[in-house]
Every structure is written in structure tokens, then in C-alpha cells.
N, C-alpha and C positions, 0 to 999 in steps of 0.2 A: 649249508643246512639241508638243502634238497638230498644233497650223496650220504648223509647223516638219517634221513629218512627213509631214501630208501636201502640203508643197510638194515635199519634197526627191521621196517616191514619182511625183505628179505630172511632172514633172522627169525623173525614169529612165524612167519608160515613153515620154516627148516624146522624150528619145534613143534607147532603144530603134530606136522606127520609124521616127526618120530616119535612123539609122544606118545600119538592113537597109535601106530604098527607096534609101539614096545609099553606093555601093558605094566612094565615093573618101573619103566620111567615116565608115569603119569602125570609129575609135577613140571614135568617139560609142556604136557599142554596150557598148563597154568601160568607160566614162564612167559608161553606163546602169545596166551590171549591178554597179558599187563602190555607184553610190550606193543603187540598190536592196537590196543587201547592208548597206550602212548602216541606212536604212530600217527593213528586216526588225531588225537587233541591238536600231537603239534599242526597236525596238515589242517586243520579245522580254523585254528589260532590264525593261521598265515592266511589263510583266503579270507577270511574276516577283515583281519587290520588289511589286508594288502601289502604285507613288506615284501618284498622279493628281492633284498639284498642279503648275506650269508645267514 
């Protein structure tokens, strides 16, 4: 789950700034900021309960 996390965070920040540099594919920042809102939950979920098995 952690290498699942940080592909997905990886991944939002990659759209992010192609999004902003490429002003015709602006739905990439949108893209960017669900999965980073993803991301953030599951990491949020896991420190809460405390599971740190997969």
C-alpha cells in the first residue's frame, strides 16, 4: 500500500505541472488535485487506524 501511495502522489504532482505549463490540458490539473485528494485520505485513513501491514 505505501509504493501504491506513493505512485499515485507521484502521479498528481507529474499532472499538476503539466497541467499549469500546458494551458490546452488544464484538466490534467483537475486529474492532479482528485488524485492527490486521494492520496492525502488514504494516508490520513492509515495514520488514524494504524494498520501498517499492505
Amino acid at each position: 500500500m505505501n509504493l501504491l501511495l506513493i505512485i499515485v502522489a507521484v502521479i498528481a504532482v507529474v499532472l499538476l505541472v503539466t497541467g499549469g505549463f500546458i494551458h490546452s490540458l488544464n484538466f490534467l490539473v483537475w486529474v492532479g488535485i482528485v488524485l492527490a485528494i486521494i492520496a492525502v485520505i488514504v494516508f490520513l485513513v492509515r495514520v488514524i487506524t494504524g494498520r501498517r501491514s499492505i
